[in-house]
N, CA, C, O and CB atoms as a CASP TS submission, in Angstrom:
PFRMAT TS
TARGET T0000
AUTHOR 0000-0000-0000
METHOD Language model
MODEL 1
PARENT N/A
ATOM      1  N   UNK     1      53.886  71.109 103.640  1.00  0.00           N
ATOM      2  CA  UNK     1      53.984  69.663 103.684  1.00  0.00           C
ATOM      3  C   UNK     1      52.674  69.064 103.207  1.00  0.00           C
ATOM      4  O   UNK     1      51.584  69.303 103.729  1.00  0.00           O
ATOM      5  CB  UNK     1      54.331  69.173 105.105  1.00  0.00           C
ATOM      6  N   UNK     2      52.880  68.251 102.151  1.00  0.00           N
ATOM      7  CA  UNK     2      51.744  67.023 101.705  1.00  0.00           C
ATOM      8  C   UNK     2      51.024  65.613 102.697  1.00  0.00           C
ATOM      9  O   UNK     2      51.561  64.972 103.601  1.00  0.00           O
ATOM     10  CB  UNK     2      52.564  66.244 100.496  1.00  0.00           C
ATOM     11  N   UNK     3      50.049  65.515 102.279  1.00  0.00           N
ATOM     12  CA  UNK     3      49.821  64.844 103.170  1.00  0.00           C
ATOM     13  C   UNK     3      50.111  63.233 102.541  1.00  0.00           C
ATOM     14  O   UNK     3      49.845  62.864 101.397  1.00  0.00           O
ATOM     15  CB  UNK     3      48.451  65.266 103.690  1.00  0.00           C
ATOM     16  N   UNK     4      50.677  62.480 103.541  1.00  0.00           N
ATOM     17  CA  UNK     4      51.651  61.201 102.919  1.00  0.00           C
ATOM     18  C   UNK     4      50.597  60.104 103.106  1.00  0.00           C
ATOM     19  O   UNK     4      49.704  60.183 103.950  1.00  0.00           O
ATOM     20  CB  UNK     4      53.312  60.791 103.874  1.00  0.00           C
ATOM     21  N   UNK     5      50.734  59.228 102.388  1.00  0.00           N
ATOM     22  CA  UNK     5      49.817  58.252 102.754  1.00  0.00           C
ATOM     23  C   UNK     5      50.777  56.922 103.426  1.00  0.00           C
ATOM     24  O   UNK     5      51.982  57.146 103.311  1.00  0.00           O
ATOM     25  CB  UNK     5      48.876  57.852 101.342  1.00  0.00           C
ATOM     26  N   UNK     6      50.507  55.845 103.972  1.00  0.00           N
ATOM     27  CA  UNK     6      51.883  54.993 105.101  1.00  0.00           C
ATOM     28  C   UNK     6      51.159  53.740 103.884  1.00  0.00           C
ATOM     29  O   UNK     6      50.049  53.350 103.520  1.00  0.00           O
ATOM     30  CB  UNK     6      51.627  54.688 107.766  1.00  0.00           C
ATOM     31  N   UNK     7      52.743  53.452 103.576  1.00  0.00           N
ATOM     32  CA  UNK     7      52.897  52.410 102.640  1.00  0.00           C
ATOM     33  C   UNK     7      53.457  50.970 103.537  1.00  0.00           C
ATOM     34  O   UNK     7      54.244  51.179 104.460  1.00  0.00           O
ATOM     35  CB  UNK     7      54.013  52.983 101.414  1.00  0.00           C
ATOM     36  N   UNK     8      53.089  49.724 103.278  1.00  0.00           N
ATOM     37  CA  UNK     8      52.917  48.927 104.156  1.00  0.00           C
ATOM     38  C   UNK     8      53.485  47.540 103.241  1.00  0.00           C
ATOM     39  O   UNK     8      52.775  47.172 102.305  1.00  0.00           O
ATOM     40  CB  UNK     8      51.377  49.025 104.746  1.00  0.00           C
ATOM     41  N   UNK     9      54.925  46.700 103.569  1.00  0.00           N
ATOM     42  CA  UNK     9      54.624  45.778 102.415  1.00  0.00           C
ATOM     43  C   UNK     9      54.089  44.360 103.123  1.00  0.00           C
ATOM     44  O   UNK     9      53.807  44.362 104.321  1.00  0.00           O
ATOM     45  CB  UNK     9      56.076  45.538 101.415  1.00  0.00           C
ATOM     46  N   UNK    10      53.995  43.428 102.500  1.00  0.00           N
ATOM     47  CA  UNK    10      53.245  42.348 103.234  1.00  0.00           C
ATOM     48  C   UNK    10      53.447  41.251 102.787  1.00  0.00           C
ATOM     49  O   UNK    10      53.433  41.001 101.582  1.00  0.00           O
ATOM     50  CB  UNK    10      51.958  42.436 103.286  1.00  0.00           C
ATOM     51  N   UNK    11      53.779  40.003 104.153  1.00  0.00           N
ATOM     52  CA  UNK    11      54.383  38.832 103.964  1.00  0.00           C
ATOM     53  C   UNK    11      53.077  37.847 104.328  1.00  0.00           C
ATOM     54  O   UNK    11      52.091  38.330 104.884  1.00  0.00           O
ATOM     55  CB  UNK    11      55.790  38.684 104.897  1.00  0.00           C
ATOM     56  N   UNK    12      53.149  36.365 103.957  1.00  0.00           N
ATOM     57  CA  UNK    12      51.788  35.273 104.243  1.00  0.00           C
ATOM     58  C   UNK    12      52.671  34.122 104.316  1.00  0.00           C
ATOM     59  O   UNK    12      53.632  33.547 103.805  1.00  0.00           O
ATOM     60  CB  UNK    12      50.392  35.069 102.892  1.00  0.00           C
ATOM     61  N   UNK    13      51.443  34.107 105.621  1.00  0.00           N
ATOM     62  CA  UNK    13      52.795  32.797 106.115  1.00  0.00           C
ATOM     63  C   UNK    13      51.583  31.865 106.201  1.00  0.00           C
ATOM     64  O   UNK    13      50.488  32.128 106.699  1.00  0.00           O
ATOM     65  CB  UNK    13      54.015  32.974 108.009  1.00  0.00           C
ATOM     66  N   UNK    14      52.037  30.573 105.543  1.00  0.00           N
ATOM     67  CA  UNK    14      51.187  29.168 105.829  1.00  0.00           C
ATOM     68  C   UNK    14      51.367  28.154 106.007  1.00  0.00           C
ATOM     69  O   UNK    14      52.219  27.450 105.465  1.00  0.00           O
ATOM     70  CB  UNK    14      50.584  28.799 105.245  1.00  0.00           C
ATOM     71  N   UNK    15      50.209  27.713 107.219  1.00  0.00           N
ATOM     72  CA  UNK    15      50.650  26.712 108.118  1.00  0.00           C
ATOM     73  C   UNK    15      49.667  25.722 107.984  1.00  0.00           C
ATOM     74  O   UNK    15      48.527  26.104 107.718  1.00  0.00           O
ATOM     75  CB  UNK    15      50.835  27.158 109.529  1.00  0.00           C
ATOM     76  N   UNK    16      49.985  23.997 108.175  1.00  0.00           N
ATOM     77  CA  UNK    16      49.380  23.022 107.623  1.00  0.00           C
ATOM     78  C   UNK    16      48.561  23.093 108.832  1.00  0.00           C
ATOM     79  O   UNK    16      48.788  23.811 109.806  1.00  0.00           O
ATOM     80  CB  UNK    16      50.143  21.740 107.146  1.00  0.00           C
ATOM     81  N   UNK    17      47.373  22.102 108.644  1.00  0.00           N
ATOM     82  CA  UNK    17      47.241  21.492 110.429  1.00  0.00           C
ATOM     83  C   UNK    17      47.475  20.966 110.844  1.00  0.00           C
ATOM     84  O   UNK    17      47.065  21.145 111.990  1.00  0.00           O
ATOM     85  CB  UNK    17      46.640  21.154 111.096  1.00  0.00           C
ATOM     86  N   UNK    18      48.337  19.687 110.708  1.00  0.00           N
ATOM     87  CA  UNK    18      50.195  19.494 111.853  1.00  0.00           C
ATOM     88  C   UNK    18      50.652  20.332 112.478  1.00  0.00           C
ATOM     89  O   UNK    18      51.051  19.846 113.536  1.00  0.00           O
ATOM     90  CB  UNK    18      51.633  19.303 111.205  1.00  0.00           C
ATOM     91  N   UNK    19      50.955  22.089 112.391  1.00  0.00           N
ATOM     92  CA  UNK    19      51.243  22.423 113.118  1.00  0.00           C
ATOM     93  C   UNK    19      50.540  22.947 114.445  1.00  0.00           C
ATOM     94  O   UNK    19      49.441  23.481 114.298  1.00  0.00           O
ATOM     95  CB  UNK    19      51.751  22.849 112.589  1.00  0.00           C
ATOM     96  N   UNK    20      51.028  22.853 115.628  1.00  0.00           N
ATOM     97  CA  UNK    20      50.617  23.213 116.693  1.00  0.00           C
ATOM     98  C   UNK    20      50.023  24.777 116.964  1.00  0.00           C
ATOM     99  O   UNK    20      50.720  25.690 116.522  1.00  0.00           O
ATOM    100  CB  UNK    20      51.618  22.875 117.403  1.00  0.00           C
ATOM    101  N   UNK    21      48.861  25.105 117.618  1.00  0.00           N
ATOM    102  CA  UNK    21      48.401  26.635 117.347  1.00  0.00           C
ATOM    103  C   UNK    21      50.150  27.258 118.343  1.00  0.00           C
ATOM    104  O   UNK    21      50.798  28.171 117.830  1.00  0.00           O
ATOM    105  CB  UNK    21      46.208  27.176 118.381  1.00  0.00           C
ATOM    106  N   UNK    22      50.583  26.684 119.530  1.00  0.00           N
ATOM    107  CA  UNK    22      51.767  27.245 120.193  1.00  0.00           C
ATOM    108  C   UNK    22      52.603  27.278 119.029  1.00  0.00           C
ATOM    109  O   UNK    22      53.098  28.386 118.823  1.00  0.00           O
ATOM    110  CB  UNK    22      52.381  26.420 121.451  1.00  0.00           C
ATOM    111  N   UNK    23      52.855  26.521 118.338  1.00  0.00           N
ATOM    112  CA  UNK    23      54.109  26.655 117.031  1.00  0.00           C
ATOM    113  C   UNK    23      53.803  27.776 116.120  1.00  0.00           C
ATOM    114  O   UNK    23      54.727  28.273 115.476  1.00  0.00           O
ATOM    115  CB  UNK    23      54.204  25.227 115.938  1.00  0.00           C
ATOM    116  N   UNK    24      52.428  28.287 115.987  1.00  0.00           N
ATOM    117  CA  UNK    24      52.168  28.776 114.599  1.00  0.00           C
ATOM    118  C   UNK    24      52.429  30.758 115.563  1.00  0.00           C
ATOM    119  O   UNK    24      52.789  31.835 115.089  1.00  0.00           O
ATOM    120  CB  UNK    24      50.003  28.047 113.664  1.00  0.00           C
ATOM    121  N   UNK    25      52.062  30.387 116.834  1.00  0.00           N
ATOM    122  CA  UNK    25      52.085  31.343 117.652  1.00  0.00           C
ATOM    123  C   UNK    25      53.159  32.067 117.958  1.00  0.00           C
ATOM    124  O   UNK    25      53.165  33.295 118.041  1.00  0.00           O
ATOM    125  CB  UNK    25      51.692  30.987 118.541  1.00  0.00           C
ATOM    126  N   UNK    26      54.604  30.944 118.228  1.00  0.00           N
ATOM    127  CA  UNK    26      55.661  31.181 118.491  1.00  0.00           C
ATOM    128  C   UNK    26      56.065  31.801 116.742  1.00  0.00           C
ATOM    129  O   UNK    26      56.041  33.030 116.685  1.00  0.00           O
ATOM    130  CB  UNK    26      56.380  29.842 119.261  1.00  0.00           C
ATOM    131  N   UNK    27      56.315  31.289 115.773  1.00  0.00           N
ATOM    132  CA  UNK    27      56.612  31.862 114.780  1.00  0.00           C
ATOM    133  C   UNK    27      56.296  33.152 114.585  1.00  0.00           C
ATOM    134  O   UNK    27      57.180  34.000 114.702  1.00  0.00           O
ATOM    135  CB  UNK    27      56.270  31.273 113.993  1.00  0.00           C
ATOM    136  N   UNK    28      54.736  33.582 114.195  1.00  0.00           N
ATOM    137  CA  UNK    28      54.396  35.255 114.263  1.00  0.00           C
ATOM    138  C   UNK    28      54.859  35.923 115.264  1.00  0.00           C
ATOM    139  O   UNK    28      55.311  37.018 114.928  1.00  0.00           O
ATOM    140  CB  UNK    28      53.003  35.627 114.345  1.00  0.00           C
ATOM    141  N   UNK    29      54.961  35.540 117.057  1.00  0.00           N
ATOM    142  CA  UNK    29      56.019  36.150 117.922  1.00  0.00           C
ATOM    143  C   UNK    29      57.217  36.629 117.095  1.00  0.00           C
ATOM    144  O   UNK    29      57.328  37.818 116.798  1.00  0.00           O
ATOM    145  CB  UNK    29      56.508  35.123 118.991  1.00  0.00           C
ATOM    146  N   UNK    30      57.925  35.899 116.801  1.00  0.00           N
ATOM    147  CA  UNK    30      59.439  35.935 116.169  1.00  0.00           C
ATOM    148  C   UNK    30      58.811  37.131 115.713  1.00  0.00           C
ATOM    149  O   UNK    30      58.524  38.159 116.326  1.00  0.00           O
ATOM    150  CB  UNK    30      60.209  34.676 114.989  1.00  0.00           C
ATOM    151  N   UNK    31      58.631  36.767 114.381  1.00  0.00           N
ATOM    152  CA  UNK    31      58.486  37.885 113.297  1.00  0.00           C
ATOM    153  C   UNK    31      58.279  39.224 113.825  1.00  0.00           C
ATOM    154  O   UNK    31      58.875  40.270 113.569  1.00  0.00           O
ATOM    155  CB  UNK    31      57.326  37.620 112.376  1.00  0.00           C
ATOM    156  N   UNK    32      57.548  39.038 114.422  1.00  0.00           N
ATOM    157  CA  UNK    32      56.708  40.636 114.950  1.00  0.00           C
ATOM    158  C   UNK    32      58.335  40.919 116.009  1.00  0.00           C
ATOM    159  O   UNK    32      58.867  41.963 115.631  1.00  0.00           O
ATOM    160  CB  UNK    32      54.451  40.372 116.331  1.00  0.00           C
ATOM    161  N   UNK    33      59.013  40.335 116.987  1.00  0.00           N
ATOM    162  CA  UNK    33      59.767  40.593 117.396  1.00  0.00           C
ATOM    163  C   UNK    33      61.019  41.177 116.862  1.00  0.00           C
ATOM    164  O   UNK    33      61.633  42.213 117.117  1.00  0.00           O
ATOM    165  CB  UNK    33      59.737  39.891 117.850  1.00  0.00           C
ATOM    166  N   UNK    34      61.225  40.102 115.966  1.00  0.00           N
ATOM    167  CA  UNK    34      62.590  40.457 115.342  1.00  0.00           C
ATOM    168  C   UNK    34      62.524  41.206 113.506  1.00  0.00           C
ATOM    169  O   UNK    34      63.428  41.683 112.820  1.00  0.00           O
ATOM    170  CB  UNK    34      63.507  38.769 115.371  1.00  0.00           C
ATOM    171  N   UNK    35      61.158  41.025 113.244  1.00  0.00           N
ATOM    172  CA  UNK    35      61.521  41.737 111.930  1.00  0.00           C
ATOM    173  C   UNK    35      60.473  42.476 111.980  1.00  0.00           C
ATOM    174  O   UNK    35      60.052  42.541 110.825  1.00  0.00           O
ATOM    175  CB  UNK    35      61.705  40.950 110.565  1.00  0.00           C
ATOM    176  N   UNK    36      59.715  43.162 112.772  1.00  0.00           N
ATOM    177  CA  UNK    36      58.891  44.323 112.746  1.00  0.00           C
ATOM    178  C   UNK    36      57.774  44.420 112.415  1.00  0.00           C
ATOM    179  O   UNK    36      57.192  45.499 112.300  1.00  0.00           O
ATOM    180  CB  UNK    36      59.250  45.072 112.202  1.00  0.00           C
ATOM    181  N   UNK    37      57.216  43.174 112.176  1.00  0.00           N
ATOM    182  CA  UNK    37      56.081  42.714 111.412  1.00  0.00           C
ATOM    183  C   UNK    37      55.088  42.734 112.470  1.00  0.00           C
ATOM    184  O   UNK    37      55.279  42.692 113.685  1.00  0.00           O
ATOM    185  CB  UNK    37      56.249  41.301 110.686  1.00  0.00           C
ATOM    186  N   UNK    38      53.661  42.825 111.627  1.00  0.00           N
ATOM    187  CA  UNK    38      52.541  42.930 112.675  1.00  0.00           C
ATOM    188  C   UNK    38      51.039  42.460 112.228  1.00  0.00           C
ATOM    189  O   UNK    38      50.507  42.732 111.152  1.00  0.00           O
ATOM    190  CB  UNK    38      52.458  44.452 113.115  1.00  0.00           C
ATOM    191  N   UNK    39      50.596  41.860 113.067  1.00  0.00           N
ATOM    192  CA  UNK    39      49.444  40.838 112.062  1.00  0.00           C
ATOM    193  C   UNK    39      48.563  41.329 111.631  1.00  0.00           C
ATOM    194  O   UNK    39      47.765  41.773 112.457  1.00  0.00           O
ATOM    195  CB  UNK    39      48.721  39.765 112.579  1.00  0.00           C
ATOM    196  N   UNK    40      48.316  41.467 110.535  1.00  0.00           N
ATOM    197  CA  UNK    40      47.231  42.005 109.742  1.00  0.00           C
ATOM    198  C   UNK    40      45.667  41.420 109.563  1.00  0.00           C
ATOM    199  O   UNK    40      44.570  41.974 109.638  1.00  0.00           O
ATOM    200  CB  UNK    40      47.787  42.018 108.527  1.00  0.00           C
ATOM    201  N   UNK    41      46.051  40.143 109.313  1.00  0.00           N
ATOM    202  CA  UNK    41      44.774  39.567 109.062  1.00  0.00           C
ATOM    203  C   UNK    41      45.087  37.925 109.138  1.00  0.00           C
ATOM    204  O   UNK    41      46.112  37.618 108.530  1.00  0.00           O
ATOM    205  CB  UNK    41      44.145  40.116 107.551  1.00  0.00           C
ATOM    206  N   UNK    42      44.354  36.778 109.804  1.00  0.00           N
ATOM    207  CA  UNK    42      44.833  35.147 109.687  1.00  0.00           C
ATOM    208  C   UNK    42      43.088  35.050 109.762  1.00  0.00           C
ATOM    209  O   UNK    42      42.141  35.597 110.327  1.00  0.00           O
ATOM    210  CB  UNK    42      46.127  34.176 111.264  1.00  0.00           C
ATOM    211  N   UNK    43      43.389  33.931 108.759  1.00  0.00           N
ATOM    212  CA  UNK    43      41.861  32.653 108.092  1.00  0.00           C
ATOM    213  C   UNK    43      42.895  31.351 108.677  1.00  0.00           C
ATOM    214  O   UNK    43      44.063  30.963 108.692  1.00  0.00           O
ATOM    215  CB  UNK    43      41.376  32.513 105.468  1.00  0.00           C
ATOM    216  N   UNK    44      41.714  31.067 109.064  1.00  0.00           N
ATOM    217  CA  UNK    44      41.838  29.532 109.363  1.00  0.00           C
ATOM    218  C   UNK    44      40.672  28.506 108.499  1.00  0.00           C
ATOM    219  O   UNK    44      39.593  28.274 109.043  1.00  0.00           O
ATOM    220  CB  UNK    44      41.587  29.355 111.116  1.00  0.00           C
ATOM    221  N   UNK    45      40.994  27.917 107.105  1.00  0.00           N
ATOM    222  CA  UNK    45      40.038  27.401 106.354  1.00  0.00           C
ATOM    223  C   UNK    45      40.118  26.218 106.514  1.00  0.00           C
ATOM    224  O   UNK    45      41.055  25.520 106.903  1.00  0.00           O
ATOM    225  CB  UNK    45      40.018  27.694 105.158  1.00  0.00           C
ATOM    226  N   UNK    46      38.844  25.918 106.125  1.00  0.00           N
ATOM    227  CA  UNK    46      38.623  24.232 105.962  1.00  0.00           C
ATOM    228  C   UNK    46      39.219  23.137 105.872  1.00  0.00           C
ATOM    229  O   UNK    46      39.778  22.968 104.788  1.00  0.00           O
ATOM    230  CB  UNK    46      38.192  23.935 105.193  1.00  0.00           C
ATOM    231  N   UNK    47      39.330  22.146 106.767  1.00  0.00           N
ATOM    232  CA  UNK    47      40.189  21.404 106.605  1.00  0.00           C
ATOM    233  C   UNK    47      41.924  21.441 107.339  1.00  0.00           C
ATOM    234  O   UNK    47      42.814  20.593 107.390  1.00  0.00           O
ATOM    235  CB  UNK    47      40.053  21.494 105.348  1.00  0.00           C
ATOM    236  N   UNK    48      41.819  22.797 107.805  1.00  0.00           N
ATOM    237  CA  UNK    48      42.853  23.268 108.905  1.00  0.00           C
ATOM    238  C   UNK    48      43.630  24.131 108.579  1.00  0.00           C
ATOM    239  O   UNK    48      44.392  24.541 109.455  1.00  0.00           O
ATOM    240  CB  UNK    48      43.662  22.374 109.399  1.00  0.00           C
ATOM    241  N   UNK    49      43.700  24.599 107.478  1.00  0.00           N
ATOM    242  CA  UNK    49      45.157  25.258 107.024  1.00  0.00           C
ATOM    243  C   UNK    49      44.812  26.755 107.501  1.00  0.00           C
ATOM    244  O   UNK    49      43.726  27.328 107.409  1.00  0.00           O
ATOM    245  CB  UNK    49      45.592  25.137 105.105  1.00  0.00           C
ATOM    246  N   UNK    50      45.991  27.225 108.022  1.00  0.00           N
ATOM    247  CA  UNK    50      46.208  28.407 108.551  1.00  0.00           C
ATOM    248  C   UNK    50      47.230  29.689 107.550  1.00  0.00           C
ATOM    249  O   UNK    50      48.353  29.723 107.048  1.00  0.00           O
ATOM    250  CB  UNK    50      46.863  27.943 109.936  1.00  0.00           C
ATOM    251  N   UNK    51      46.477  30.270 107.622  1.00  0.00           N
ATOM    252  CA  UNK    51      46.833  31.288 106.759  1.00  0.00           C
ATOM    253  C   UNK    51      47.045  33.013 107.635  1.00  0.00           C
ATOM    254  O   UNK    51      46.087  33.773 107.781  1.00  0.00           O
ATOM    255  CB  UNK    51      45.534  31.222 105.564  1.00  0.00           C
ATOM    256  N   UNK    52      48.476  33.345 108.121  1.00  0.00           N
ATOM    257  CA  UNK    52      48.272  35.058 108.712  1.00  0.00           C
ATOM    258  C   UNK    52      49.282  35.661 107.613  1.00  0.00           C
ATOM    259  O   UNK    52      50.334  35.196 107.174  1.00  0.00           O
ATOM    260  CB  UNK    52      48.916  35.488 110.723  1.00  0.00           C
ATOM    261  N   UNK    53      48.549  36.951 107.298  1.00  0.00           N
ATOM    262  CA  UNK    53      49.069  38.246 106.900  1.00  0.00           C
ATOM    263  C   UNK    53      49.930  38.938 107.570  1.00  0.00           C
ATOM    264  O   UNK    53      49.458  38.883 108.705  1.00  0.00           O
ATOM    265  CB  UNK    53      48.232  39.010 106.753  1.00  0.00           C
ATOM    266  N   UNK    54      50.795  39.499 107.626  1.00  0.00           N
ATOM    267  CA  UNK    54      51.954  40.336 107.797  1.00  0.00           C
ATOM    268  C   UNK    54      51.921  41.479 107.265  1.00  0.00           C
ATOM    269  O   UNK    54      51.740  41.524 106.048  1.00  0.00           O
ATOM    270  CB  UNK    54      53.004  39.836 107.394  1.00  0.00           C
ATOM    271  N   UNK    55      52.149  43.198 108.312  1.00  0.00           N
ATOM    272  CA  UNK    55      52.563  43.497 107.292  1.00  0.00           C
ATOM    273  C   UNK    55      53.526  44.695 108.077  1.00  0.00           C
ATOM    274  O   UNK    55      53.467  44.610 109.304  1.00  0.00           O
ATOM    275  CB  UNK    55      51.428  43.781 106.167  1.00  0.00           C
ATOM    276  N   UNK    56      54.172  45.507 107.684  1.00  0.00           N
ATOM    277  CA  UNK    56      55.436  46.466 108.076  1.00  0.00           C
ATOM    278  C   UNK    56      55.163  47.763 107.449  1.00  0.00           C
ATOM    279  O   UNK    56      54.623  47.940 106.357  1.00  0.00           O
ATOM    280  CB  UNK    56      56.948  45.911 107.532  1.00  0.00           C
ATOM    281  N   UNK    57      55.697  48.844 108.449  1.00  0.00           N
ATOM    282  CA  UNK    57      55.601  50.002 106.918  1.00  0.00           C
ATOM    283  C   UNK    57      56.602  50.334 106.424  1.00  0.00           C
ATOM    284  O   UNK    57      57.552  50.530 107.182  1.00  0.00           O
ATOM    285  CB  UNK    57      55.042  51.401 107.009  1.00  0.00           C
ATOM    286  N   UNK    58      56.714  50.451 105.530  1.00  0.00           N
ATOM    287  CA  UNK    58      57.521  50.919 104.469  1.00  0.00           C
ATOM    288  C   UNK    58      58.220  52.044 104.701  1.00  0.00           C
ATOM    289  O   UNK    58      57.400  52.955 104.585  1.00  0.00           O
ATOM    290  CB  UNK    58      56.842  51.118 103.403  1.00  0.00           C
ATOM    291  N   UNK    59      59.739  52.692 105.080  1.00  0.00           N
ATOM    292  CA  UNK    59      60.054  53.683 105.338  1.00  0.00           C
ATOM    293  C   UNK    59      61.146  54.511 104.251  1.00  0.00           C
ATOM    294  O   UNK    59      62.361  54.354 104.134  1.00  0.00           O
ATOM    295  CB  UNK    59      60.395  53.435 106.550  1.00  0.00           C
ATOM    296  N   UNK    60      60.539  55.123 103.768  1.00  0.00           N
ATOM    297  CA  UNK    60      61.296  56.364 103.041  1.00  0.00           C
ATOM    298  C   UNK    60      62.027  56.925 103.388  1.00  0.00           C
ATOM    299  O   UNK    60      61.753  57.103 104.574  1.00  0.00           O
ATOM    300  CB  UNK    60      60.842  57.228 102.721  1.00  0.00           C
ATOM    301  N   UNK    61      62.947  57.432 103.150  1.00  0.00           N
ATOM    302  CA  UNK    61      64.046  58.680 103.497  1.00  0.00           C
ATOM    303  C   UNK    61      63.966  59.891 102.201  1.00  0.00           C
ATOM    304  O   UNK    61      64.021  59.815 100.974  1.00  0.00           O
ATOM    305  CB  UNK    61      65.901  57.921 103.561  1.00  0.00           C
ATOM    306  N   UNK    62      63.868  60.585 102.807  1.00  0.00           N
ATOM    307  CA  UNK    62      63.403  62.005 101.955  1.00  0.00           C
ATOM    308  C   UNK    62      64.714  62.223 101.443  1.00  0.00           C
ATOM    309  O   UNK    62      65.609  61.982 102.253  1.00  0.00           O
ATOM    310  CB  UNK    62      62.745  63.483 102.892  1.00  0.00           C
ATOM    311  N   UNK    63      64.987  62.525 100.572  1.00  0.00           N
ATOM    312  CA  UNK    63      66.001  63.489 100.330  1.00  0.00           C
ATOM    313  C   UNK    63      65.926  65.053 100.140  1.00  0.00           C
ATOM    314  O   UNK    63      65.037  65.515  99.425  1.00  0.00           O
ATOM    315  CB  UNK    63      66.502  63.068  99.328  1.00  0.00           C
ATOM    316  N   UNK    64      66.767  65.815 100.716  1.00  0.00           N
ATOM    317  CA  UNK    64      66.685  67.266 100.408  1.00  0.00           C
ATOM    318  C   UNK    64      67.833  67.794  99.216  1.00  0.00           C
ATOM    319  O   UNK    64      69.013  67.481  99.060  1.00  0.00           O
ATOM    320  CB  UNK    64      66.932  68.067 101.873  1.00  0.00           C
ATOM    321  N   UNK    65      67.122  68.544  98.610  1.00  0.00           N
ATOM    322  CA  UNK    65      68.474  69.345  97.445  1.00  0.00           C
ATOM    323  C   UNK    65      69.533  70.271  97.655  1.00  0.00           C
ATOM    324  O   UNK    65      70.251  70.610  96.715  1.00  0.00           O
ATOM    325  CB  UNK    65      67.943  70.183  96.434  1.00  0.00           C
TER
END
């Protein structure tokens, strides 16, 4: 057996600053709950805008011959 490297794909979710940090909170909940997602990385830049990374791994199914 080779050694595999874990492939990961990745979603960005952005949020104005209107939204509430509980709103922006409850959303990544979801995600991570219901679609497997898991936070990678969030900037919060200038001026307010919120920016988190997502990301999942990627799952293969091998096939045998």
């Amino acid at each position: 057996m080779g050694l595999t490297m874990t492939e990961y794909e990745y979603r960005v979710l952005s949020f104005p600053r209107t939204v509430s940090r509980s709103d922006v909170r409850r959303a990544l909940s979801e995600h991570a709950e219901y679609g497997q997602w898991e936070l990678a990385r969030s900037v919060v830049y200038i001026g307010g805008l919120r920016k988190a990374w997502l990301r999942r791994k990627i799952i293969r199914v091998r096939r045998t011959a």
